[in-house]
C-alpha positions in Angstrom: -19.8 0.8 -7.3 -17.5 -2.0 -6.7 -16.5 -0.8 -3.5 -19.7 -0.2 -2.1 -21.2 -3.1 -3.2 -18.0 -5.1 -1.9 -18.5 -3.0 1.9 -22.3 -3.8 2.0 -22.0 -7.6 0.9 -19.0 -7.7 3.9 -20.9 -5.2 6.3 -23.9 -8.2 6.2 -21.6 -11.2 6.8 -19.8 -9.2 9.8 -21.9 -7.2 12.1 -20.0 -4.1 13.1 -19.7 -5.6 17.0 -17.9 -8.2 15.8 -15.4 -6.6 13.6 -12.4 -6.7 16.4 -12.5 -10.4 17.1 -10.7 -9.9 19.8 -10.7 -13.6 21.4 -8.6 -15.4 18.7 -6.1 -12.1 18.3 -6.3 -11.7 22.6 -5.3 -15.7 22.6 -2.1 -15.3 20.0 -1.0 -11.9 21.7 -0.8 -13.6 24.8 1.3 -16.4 23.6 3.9 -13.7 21.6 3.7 -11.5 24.9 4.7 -14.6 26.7 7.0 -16.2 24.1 9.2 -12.5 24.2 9.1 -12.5 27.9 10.0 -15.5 28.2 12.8 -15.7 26.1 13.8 -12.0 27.7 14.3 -14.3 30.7 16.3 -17.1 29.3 18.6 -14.7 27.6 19.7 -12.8 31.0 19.9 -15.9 33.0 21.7 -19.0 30.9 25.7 -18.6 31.6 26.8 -19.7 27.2 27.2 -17.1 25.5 26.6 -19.1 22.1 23.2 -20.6 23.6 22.4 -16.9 24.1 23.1 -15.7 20.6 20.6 -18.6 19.6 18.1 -16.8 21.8 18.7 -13.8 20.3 17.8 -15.4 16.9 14.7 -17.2 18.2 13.9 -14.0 19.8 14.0 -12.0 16.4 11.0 -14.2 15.3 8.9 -13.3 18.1 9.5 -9.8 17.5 8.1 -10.3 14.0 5.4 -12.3 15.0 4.8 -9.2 17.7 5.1 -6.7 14.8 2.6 -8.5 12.7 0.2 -9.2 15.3 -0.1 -6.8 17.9 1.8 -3.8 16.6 0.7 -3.7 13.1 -3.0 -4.0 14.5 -3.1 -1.8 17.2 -2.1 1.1 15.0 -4.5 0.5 12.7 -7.2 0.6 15.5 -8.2 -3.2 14.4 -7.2 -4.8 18.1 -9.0 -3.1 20.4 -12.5 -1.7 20.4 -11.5 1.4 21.9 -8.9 3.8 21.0 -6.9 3.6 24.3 -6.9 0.3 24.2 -5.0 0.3 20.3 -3.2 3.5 21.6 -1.9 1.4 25.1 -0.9 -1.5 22.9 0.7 0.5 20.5 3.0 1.7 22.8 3.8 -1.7 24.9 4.7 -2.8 21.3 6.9 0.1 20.3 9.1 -0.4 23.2 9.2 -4.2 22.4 10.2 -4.0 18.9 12.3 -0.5 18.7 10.0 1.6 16.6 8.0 5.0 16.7 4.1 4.5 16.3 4.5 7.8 15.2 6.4 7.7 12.1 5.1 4.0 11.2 1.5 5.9 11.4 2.4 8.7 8.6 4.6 6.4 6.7 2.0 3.1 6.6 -1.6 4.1 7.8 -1.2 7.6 5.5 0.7 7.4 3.0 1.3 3.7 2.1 -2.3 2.6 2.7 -3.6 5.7 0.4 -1.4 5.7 -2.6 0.2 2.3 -2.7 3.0 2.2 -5.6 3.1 5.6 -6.2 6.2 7.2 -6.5 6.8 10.3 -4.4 3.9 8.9 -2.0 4.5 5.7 -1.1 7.6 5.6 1.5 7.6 2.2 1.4 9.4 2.5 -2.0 11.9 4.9 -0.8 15.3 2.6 0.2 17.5 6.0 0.2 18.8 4.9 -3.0 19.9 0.8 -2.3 17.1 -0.6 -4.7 15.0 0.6 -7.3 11.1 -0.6 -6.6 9.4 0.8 -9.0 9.6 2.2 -12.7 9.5 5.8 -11.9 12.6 5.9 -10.1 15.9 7.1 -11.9 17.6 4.0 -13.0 21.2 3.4 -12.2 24.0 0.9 -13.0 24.2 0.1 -9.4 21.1 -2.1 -9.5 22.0 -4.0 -12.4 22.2 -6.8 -9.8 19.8 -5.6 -7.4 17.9 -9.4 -7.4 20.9 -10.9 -5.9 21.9 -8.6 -3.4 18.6 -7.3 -2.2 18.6 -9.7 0.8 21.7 -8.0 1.8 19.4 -4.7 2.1 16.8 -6.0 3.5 18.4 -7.7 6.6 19.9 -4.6 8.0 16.3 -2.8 7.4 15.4 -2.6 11.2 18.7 -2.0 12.4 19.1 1.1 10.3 15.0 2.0 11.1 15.4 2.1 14.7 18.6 3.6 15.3 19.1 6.1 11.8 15.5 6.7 10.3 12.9 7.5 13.4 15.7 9.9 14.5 16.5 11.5 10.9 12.4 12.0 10.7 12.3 13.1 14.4 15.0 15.8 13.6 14.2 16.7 10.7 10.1 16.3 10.2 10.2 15.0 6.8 9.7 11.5 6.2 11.6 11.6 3.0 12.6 13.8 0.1 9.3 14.4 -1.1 7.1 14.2 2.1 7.1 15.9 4.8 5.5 15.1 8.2 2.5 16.2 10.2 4.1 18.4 13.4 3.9 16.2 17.0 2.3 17.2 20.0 4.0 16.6 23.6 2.2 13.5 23.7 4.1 12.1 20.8 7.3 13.5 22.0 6.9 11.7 25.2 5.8 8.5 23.3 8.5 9.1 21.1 11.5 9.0 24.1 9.5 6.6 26.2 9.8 4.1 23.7 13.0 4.5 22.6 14.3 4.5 26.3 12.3 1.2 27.4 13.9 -0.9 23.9 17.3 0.8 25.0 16.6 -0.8 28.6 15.0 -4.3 27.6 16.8 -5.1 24.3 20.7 -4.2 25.5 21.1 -2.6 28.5 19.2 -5.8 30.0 21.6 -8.3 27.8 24.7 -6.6 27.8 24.7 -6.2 31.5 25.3 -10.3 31.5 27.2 -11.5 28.4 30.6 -10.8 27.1 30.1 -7.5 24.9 31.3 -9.6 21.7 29.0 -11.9 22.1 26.3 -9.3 23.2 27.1 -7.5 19.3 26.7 -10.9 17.3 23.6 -11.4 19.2 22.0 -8.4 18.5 22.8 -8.4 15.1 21.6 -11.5 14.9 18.4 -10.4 15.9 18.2 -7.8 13.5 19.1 -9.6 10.2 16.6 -12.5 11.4 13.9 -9.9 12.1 14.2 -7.6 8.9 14.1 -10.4 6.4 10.9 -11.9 8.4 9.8 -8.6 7.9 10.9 -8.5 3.9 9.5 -11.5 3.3 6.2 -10.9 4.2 6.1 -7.1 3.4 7.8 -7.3 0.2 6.0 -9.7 -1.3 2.3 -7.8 -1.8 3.2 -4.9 -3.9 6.5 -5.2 -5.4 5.9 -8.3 -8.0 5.2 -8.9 -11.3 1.7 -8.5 -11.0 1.2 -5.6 -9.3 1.2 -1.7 -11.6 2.7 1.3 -10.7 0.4 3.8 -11.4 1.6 7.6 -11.8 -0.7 10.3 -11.4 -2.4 12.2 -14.1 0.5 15.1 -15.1 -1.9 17.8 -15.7 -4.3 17.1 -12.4 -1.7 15.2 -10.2 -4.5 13.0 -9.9 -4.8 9.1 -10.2 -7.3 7.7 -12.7 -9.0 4.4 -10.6 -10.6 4.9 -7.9 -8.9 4.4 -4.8 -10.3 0.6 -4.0 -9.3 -0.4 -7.8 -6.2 1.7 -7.4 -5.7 -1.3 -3.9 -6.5 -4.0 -6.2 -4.4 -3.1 -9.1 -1.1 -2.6 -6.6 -1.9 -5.4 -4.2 -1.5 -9.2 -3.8 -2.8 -11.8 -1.9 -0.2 -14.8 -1.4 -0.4 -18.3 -0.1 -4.0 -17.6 1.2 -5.1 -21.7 2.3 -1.1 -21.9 4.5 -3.0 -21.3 8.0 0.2 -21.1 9.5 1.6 -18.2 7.7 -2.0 -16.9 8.1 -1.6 -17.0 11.8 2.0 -15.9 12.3 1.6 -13.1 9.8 -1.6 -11.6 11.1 -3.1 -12.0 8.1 -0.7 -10.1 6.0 -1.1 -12.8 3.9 -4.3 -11.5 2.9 -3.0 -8.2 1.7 -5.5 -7.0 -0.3 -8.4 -7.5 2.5 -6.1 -5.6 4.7 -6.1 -2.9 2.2 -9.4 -2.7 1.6 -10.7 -3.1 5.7 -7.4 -2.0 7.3 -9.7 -1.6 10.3 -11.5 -5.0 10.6 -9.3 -8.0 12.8 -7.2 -10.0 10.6 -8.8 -13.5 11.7 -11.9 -12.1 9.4 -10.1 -11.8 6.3 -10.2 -15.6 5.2 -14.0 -14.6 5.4 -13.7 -11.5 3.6 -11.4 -12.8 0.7 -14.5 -15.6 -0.5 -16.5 -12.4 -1.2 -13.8 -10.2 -2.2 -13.0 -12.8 -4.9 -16.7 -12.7 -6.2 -16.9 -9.6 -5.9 -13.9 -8.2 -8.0 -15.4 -11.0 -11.0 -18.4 -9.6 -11.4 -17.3 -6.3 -11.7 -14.0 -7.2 -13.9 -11.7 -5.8 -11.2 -8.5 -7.9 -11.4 -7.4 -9.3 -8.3 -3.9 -10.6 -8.1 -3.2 -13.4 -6.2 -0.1 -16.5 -5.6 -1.3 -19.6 -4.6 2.4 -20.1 -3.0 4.4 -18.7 -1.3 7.4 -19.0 -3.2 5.4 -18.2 -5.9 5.0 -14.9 -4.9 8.6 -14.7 -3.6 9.7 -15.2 -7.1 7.5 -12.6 -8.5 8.8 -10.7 -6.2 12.5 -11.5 -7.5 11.3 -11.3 -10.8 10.0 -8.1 -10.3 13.3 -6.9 -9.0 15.2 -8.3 -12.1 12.6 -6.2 -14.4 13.3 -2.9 -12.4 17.6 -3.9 -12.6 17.9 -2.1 -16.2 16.9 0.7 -17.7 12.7 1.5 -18.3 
């Protein structure tokens, strides 16, 4: 009931041609299309090679700020109006940032998106065993101090995603111990190598082929701490706090006991909501519990969409979890982390 009643009251503010957006989100990708390319160029033409480890910094933002924008939202299918359109940029983003649309598809739009917090379903609590996320994993005395070094995880997170986990899944079709993964057709193969081969070409072939191969590894590395904790920071910080539940399925059914949109709301928060800045850089991620709820309407709606979620969840007594800070939420975050370092 609350769901339905929260769809029809956001179905009659946005009409369904309108749901895409797509001059606000068509105006920021072309800026972040034009800030990579850009600094693409700059890297492969100044002569320092410390000026071009900077660029490779600066350059690690804009592939966040490609992954939240046109990446995350293309797979989703809330770019485009058409399919092609979300499948072509898809791809272009894929051999920008590294990764396979593939496995991001079954790992986020599947499983993540369907049983957030739940142990054994949601990959995006499986760290191969660096940090415990959630209750129902094993505790061990390696994560008594899991708050303090969890940075230290999460800045090699893309480095060990493009290069160790889209190839382990490839290999292996599972996407981890307890899930395995729907089989690829030759289109995805292709996608698959295509990608791989064009982030090979633009990200280090490209650079490497004009700086000292030293400064070329400090660069790149560079890159890949600065992205991954621009990625952490945003990610991390929506399910993994102190106010979100775990919720384990029923033992005899295997089933959950919400419903699935009170199952969003119970493992979901919004942070930092009125910082239009974060908004915009983001894509709305932000506004994490509107993305879960209408994974498939544009980002630039949510602000929209959060006024009536908001009423919504109060008049049904649905909780709705939400930091007015950013560093608020950051600390739950932390918090949460500290709460998961010793034993259940």
């Amino acid at each position: 009931m609350f769901y339905s009643t929260l769809r029809n009251r956001v179905n009659h503010s946005l009409r369904p041609e309108n749901r895409w957006e797509g001059g606000n989100s068509q105006k920021k990708a072309a800026i972040l299309l034009s800030a990579y390319v850009a600094n693409l160029f700059a890297l492969i033409t100044v002569i320092n090679p410390l000026a071009q480890v900077a660029l490779f910094i600066f350059w690690g933002v804009i592939h966040a700020g490609v992954g939240f924008n046109i990446f995350h939202d293309s797979i989703h299918g809330s770019f485009a109006k058409s399919n092609l359109g979300n499948r072509v940029l898809a791809f272009l983003s894929c051999s920008m940032l590294g990764v396979s649309r593939f496995f991001w598809y079954q790992k986020h739009n599947v499983l993540h998106h369907r049983y957030s917090n739940v142990q054994g379903w949601d990959d995006d609590l499986e760290t191969r065993g660096s940090l415990r996320l959630s209750p129902a994993q094993p505790w061990s005395v390696r994560y008594r101090f899991q708050h303090i070094y969890a940075p230290l995880i999460y800045a090699l997170t893309t480095l060990e995603w493009i290069f160790i986990k889209d190839f382990v899944q490839y290999f292996t079709r599972r996407m981890n111990r307890y899930q395995s993964i729907l089989p690829m057709n030759k289109y995805d193969h292709m996608e698959f190598w295509a990608s791989k081969a064009a982030y090979f070409l633009i990200a280090m072939a490209l650079p490497l082929h004009v700086m000292p191969s030293g400064y070329f590894i400090l660069g790149f590395a560079s890159l890949h701490v600065t992205l991954s904790l621009t990625l952490a920071s945003i990610f991390q910080l929506a399910h993994v706090t102190t106010l979100c539940t775990f919720p384990e399925p029923d033992g005899d059914s295997g089933m959950l006991n919400s419903d699935w949109a009170v199952h969003q709301m119970n493992t979901t928060a919004d942070f930092s909501t009125r910082n239009k800045w974060l908004t915009w850089f983001s894509g709305g991620l932000n506004f994490q519990v509107e993305h879960h709820l209408f994974p498939r309407v544009s980002h630039v709606h949510y602000p929209m969409i959060s006024k009536i979620l908001v009423k919504t969840a109060k008049e049904f007594n649905v909780p709705y979890h939400s930091y007015p800070t950013y560093f608020g939420a950051l600390s739950g975050h932390l918090q949460a982390l500290k709460s998961l370092n010793v034993p259940a």
